[in-house]
C-alpha positions in Angstrom: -102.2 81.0 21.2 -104.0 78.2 23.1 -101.4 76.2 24.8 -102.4 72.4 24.6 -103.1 70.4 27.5 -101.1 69.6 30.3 -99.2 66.1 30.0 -97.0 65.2 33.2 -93.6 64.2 31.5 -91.3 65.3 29.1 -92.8 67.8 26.7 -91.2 70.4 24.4 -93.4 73.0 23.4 -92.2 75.9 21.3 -94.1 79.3 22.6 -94.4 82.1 20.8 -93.4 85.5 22.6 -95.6 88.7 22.5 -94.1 91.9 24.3 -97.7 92.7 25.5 -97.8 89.1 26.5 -94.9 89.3 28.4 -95.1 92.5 30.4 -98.6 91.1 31.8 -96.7 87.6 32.3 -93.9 89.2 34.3 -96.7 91.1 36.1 -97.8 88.2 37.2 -95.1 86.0 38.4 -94.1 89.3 40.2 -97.2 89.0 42.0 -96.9 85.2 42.7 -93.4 86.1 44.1 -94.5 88.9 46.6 -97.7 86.6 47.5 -95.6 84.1 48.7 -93.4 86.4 50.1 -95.8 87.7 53.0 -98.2 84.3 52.8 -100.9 86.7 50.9 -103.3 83.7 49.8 -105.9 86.1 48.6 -103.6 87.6 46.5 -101.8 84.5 45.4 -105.2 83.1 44.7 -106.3 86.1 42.0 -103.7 84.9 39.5 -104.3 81.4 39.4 -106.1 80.4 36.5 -109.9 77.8 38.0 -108.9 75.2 36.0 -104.8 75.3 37.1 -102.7 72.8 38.1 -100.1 72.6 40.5 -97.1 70.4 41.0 -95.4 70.2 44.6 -92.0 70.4 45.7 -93.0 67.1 48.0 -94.6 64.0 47.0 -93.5 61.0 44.1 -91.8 61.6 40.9 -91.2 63.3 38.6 -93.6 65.9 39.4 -94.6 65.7 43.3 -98.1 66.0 44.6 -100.6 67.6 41.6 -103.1 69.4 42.4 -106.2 70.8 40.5 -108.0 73.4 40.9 -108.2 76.9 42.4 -109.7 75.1 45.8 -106.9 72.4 45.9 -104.5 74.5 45.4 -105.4 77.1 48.2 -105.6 74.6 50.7 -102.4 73.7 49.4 -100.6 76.9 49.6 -102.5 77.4 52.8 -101.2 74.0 54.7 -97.2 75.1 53.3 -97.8 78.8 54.8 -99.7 77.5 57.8 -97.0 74.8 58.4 -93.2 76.9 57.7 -94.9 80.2 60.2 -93.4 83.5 59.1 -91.1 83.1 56.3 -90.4 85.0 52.9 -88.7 84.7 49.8 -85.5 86.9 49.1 -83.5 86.9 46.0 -86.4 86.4 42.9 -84.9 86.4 39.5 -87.6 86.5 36.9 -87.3 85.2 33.5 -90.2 85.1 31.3 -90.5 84.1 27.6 -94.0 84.4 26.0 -96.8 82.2 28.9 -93.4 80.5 29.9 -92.2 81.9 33.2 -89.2 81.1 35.6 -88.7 82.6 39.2 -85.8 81.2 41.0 -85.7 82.6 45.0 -84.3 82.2 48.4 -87.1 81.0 51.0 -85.9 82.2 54.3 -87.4 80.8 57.4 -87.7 82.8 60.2 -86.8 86.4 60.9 -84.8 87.8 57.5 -82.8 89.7 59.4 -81.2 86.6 61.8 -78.1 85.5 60.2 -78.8 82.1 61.2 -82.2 82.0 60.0 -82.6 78.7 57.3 -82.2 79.7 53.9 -83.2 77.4 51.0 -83.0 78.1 46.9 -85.8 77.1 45.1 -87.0 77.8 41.7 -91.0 78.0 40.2 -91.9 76.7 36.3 -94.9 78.6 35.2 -97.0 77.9 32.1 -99.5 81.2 31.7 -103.1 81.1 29.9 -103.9 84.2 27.5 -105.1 86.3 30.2 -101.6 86.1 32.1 -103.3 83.8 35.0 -101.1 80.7 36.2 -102.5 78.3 34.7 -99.4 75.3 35.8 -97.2 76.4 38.8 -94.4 73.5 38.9 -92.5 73.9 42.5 -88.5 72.4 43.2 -86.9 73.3 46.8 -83.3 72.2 47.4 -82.8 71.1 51.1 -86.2 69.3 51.9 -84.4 67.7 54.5 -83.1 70.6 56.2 -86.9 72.5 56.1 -88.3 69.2 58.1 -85.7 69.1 60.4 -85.8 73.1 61.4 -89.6 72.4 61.6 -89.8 69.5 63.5 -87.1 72.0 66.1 -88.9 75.0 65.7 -92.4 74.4 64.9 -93.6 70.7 66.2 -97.4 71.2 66.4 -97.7 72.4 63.1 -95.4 69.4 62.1 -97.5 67.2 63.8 -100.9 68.4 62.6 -99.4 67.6 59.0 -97.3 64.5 59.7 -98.2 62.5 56.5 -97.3 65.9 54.1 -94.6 66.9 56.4 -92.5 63.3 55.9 -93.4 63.1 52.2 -90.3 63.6 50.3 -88.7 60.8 52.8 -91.6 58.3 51.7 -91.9 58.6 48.2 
């Protein structure tokens, strides 16, 4: 199946599933998840498709910030994991229908073990080519707010040293 190309806006786009398909897809949003999860870029970065797109929680609607590319989005990823310090992701629910993936999470900021560590829900669209790479990772976080405030508290310099990304949501 060659899924057509990617249109930002509304699109309905019936997808065929394939069991074979689908374990490889669920292999790889796993992967994605546990990336993320310990701020692996390397091993984000192998199942991303080099001609991918990316659509961040931050930046205008209805999508946020796109980027293109394997080398966009690494710095991308990068600048997030740089910027939040040690965090992880707690809670992934994975639901995967032929290259159409879901992975709703926790983020938790700080030590997992704190009980007053920041915990935000957030929840991943992926659209997967026929070799099971991401080829469109589409990004929402609830409580943007609350993630720029506990940074600007807890992590200034790295706040500072992305001002412009770090105030997006408020600007757009």
């Amino acid at each position: 199946m060659t899924i057509a190309p990617f249109h930002i806006g509304p699109q309905i786009e019936t997808i065929e599933s394939s069991p074979l398909l689908k374990h490889d897809c669920r292999q790889t949003i796993q992967g994605m998840v546990d990336g993320f999860a310990c701020q692996d870029i390397d091993k984000v970065m192998l199942l991303v498709a080099e001609d991918a797109i990316y659509c961040d929680v931050l930046g205008g609607p209805p999508d946020g910030d796109i980027y293109r590319g394997k080398k966009d989005i690494r710095s991308a990823f990068q600048r997030q994991f740089d910027m939040c310090g040690p965090h992880t992701f707690v809670n992934a629910k994975i639901l995967v229908e032929g290259q159409l993936a879901f992975a709703s999470w926790t983020m938790v900021v700080g030590d997992l073990e704190d009980s007053k560590a920041l915990r935000l829900d957030g929840i991943d669209e992926f659209t997967l080519d026929e070799q099971g790479l991401v080829l469109v990772k589409k990004a929402w976080l609830k409580g943007h707010a609350k993630l720029r405030n506990y940074l600007i508290l807890h992590r200034p310099q790295a706040v500072l040293s992305q001002l412009g990304y770090a105030f997006r949501s408020s600007i757009q």
